[in-house]
C-alpha positions as CSV (number, residue, x, y, z in Angstrom):
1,X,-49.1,-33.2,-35.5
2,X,-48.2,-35.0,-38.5
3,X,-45.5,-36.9,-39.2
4,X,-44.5,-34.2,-42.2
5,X,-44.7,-31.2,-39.3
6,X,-42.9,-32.9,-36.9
7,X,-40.1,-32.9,-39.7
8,X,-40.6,-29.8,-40.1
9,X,-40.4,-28.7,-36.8
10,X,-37.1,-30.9,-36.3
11,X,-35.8,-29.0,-39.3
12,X,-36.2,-25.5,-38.0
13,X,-34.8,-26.6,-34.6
14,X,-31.6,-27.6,-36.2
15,X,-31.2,-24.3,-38.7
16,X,-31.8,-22.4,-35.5
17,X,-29.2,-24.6,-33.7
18,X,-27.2,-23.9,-36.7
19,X,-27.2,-20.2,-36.8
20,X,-27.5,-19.8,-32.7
21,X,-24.0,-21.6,-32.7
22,X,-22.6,-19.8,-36.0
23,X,-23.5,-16.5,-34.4
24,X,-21.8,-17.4,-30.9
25,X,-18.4,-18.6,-33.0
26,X,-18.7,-15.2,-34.6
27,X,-19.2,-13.6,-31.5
28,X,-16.8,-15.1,-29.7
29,X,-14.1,-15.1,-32.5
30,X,-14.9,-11.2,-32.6
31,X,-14.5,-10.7,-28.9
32,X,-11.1,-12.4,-28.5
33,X,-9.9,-10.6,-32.2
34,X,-11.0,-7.5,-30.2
35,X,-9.0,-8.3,-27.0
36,X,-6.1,-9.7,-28.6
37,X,-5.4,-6.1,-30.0
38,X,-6.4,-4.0,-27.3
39,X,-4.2,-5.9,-24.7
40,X,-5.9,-5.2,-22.0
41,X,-3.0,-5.2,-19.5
42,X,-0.5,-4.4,-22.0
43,X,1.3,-7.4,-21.8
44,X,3.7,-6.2,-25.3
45,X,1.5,-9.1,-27.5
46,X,-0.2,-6.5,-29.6
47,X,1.8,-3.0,-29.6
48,X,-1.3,-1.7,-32.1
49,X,-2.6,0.6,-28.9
50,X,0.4,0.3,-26.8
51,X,0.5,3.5,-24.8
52,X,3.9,3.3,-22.6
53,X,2.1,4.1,-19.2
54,X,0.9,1.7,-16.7
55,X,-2.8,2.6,-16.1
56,X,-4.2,2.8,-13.1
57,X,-4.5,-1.3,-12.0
58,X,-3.3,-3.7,-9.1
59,X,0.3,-5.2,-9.3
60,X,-0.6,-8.5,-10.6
61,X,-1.5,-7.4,-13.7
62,X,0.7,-3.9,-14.0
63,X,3.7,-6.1,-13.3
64,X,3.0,-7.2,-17.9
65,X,3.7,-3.9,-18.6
66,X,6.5,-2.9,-16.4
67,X,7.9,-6.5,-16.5
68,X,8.4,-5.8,-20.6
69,X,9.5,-2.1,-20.3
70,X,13.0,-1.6,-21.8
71,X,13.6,1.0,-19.4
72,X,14.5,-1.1,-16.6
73,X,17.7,-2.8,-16.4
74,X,17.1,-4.7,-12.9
75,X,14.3,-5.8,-10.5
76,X,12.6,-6.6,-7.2
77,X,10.7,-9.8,-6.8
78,X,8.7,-11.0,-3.5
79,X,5.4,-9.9,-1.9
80,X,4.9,-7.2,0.4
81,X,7.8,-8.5,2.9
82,X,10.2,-6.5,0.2
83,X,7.8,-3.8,-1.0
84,X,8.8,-1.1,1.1
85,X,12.1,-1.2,-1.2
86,X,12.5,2.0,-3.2
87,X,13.8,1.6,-6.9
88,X,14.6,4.7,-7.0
89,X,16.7,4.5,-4.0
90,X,18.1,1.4,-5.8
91,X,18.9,3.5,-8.7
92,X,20.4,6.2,-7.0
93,X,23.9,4.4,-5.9
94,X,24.1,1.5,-8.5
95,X,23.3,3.7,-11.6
96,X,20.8,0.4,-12.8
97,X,17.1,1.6,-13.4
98,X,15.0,-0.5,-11.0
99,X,11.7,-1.3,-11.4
100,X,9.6,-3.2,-8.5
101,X,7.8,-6.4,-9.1
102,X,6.8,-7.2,-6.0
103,X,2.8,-8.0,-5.9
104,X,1.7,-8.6,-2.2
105,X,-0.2,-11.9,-1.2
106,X,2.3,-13.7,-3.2
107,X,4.4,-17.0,-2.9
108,X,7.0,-18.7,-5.2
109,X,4.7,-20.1,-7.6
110,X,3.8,-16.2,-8.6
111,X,7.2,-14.7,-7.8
112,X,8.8,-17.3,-10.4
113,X,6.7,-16.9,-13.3
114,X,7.1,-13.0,-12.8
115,X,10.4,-14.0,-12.8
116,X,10.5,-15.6,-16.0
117,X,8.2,-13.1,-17.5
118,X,11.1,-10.3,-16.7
119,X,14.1,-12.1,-17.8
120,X,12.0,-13.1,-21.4
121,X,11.8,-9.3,-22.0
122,X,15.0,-8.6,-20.3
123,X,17.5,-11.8,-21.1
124,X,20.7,-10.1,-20.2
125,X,19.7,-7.8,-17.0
126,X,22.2,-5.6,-15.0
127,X,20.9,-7.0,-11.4
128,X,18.1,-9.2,-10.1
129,X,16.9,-8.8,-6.3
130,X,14.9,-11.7,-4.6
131,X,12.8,-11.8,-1.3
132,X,12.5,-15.0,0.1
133,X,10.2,-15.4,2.7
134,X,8.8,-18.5,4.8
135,X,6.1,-18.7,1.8
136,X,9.3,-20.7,-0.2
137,X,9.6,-23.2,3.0
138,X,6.5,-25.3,1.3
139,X,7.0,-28.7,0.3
140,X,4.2,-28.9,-2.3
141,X,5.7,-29.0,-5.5
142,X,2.7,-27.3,-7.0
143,X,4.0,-24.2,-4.7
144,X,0.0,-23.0,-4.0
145,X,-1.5,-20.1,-2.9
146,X,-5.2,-19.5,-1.9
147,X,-4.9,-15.8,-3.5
148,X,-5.8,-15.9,-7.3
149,X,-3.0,-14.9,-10.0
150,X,-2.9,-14.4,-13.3
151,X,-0.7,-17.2,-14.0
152,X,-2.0,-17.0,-17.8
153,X,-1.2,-13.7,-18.8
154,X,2.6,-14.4,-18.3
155,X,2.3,-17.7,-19.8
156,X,4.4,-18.2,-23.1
157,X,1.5,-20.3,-23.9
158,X,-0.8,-18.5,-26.6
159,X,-3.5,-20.5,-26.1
160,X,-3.3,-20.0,-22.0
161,X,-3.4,-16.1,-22.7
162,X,-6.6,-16.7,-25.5
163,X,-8.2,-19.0,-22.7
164,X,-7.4,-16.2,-20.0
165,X,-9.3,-13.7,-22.1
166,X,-12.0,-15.1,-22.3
167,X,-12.6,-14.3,-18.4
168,X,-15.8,-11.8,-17.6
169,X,-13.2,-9.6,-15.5
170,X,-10.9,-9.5,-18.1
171,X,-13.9,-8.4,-20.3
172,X,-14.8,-5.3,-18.4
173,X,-10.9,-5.0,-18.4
174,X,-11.1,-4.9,-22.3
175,X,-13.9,-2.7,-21.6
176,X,-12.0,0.1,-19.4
177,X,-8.6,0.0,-21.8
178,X,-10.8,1.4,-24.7
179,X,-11.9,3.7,-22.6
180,X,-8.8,5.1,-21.2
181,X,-7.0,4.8,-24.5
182,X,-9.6,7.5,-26.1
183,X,-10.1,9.8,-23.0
184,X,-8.4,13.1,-23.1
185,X,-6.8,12.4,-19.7
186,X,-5.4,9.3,-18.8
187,X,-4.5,8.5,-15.5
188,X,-1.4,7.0,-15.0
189,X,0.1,5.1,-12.0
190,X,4.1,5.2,-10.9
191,X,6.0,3.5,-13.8
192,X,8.7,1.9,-11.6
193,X,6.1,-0.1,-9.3
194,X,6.8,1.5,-6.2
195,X,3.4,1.8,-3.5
196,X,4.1,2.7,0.2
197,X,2.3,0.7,2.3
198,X,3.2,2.3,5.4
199,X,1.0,5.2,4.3
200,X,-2.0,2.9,4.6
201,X,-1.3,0.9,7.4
202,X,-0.8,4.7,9.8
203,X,-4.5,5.7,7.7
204,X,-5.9,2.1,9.6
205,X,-4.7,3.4,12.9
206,X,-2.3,-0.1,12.8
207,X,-0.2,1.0,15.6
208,X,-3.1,1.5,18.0
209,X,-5.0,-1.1,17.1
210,X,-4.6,-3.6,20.6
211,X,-5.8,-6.8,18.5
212,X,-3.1,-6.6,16.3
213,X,-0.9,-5.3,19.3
214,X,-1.5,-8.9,20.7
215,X,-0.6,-10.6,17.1
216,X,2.8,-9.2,16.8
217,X,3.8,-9.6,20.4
218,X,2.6,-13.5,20.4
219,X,5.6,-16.1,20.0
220,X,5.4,-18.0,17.3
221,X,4.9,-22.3,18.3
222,X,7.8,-24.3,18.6
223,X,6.6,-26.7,16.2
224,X,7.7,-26.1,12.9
225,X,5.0,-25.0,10.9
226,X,2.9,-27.4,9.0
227,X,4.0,-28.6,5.5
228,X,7.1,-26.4,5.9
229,X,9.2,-29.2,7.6
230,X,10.9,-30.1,4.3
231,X,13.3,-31.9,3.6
232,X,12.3,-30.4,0.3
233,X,11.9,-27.5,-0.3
234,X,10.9,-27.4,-4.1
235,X,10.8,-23.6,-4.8
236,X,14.7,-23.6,-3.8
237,X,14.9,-26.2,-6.1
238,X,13.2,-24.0,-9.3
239,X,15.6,-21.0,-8.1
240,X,18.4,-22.7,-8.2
241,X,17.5,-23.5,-11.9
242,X,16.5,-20.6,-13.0
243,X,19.3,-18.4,-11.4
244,X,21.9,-21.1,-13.3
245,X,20.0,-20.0,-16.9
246,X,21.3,-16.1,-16.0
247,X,24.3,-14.2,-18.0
248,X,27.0,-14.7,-15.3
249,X,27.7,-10.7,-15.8
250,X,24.0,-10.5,-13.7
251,X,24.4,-9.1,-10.0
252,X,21.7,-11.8,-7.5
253,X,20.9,-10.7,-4.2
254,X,18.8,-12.7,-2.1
255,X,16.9,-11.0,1.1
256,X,15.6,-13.3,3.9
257,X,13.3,-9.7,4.8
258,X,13.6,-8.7,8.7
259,X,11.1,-10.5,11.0
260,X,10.0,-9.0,14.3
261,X,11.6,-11.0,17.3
262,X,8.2,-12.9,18.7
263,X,7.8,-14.1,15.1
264,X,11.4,-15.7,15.0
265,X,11.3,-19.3,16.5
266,X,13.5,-20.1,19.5
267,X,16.8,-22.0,19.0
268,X,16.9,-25.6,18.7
269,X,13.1,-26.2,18.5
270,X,12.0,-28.2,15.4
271,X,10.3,-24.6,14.0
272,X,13.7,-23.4,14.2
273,X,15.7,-26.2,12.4
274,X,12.8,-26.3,9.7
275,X,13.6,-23.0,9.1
276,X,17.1,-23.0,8.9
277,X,16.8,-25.9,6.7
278,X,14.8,-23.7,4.7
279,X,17.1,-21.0,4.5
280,X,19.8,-23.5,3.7
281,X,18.0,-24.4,0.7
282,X,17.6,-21.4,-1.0
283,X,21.4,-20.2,-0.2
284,X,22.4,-23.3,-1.6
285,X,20.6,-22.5,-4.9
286,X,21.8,-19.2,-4.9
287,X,25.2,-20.9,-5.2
288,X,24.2,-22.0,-8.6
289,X,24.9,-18.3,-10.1
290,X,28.4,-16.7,-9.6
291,X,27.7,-13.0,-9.0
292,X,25.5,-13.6,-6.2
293,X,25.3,-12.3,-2.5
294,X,23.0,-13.5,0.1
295,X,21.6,-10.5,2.7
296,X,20.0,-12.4,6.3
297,X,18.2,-8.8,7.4
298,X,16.1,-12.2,10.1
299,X,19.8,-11.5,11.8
300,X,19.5,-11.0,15.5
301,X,19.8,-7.3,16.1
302,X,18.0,-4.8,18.3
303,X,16.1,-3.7,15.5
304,X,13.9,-6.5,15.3
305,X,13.1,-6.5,19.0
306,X,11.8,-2.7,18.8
307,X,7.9,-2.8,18.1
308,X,8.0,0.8,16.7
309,X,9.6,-0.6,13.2
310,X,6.8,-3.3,12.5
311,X,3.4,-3.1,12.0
312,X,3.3,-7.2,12.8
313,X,5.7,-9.9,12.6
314,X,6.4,-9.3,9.3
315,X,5.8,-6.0,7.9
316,X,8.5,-3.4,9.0
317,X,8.6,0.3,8.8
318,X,10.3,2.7,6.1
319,X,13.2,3.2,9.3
320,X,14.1,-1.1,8.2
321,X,13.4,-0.4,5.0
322,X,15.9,2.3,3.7
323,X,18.6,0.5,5.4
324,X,18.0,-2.9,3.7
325,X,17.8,-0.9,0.5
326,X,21.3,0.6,1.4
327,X,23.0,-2.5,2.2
328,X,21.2,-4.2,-1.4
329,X,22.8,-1.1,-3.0
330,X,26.1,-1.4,-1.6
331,X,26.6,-5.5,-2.2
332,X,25.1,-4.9,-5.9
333,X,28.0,-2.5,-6.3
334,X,30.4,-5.1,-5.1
335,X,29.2,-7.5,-7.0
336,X,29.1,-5.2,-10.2
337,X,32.8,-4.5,-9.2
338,X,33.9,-8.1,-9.3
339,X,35.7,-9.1,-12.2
């Protein structure tokens, strides 16, 4: 080969370059143009084929839609340790349409930005109710979780939501929207984010089940639990700041969510003081909003001591459940009350 074909050759290679990248700009620029409109999780950034129903999804991403959804005047944040609460239940004695934005497998990191994402649609809400659990004991500032989140789509970043597109899942996503958008039935899940797990937990045969018998009746260690020793406690800290940015006419209520009695530590080992220190914490940043009450449902009571209500250490039955939602009810309507 010559040394005119070998230009040549060198030529065609770049002109194929050329167009190869050209057509994968286009391509790409087409795609996200595509996305951006549909919305795939209907996150309120394009209304173009904004339907008003939640379609059938998991929390994590549902929670765009019914995060944004006028409707709702108040919510429920936490992971499954507050699920069990109805909204409706809610509803029913303080008059404020609930709407649950609890996504299980959760921590602080994803319970704040939800958070945020709800009071940026809703900056003057009647009532916000927050679970915190032994996930906000961490003392990593980053607050991490091993469970993925879509920390993009509620970021007020546009570029982290363009980047967040451009996912393969959130492809098919793209994908299954246009499809439900033109089908003649569209499923539709509940609007005010309610699941009962308890269904699902009898369907597994939980209370049988003699290995996870074992779990719930084993005593937690006396040692306080790894990385949850503080003295800091950083999501307290980004409570506290976020509940002092909130109209003072907004009714807080913070849950410590009921614990079964082997998974309480015993008084006066270091697990124990850890934890109170963490509690501490996040009633001291509750102080930083006026119209605020603080419900301890970890209070010793024979409740927690009875088997039959929990499923393990941590998730209780709908017998815990409606009473925790009643006493939420009743100190929202005292706080509502207070001048």
């Amino acid at each position: 080969m010559g040394p005119a074909s070998g230009s040549v050759a060198r030529q065609d290679w770049a002109a194929f370059a050329r167009r190869f990248l050209g057509t994968t700009i286009g391509l790409l620029a087409g795609y996200l143009t595509l996305a951006v409109l549909i919305d795939p999780y209907d996150s309120g950034r394009s209304t173009l084929f904004s339907a008003g129903a939640v379609r059938p999804q998991g929390p994590r991403t549902a929670a765009a839609l019914r995060g944004r959804d006028p409707a709702f005047a108040g919510a429920v944040f936490g992971n499954s340790h507050i699920q069990l609460i109805e909204p409706a239940r809610l509803t029913a004695v303080t008059g404020i349409p609930f709407v649950q934005l609890s996504v299980p497998g959760t921590g602080p990191g994803e319970q704040l930005a939800l958070l945020g994402w709800f009071l940026h649609h809703h900056p003057a809400p009647q009532a916000v109710v927050l679970s915190v659990d032994d996930f906000w004991c961490t003392d990593d500032p980053a607050l991490p979780n091993d469970k993925p989140f879509p920390f993009w789509l509620y970021s007020p970043d546009p570029l982290a939501y363009l980047r967040g597109l451009l996912r393969f899942s959130v492809a098919q996503e793209v994908v299954g929207r246009i499809g439900w958008l033109v089908g003649a039935r569209r499923k539709r899940t509940t609007a005010d984010g309610w699941s009962d797990y308890e269904l699902d937990f009898l369907k597994r045969g939980t209370l049988d089940d003699e290995r996870l018998r074992v779990m719930r009746e084993t005593p937690v260690p006396d040692a306080a639990a790894p990385g949850k020793a503080g003295p800091d406690f950083p999501a307290a800290d980004r409570l506290g700041t976020a509940l002092a940015a909130l109209p003072a006419e907004t009714a807080v209520v913070l849950v410590f969510p009921p614990v079964y009695a082997a998974g309480l530590p015993r008084p006066g080992t270091p697990r124990a003081q850890a934890e109170a220190a963490c509690r501490n914490a996040a009633a001291a940043a509750l102080q930083r909003h006026g119209r605020s009450a603080l419900i301890d449902a970890r209070r010793e009571r024979p409740a927690l001591h009875d088997p039959g209500l929990f499923f393990d250490q941590t998730h209780y039955r709908h017998a815990l459940a409606r009473p925790l939602a009643d006493e939420i009810a009743a100190a929202l309507v005292r706080l509502r009350g207070t001048p």
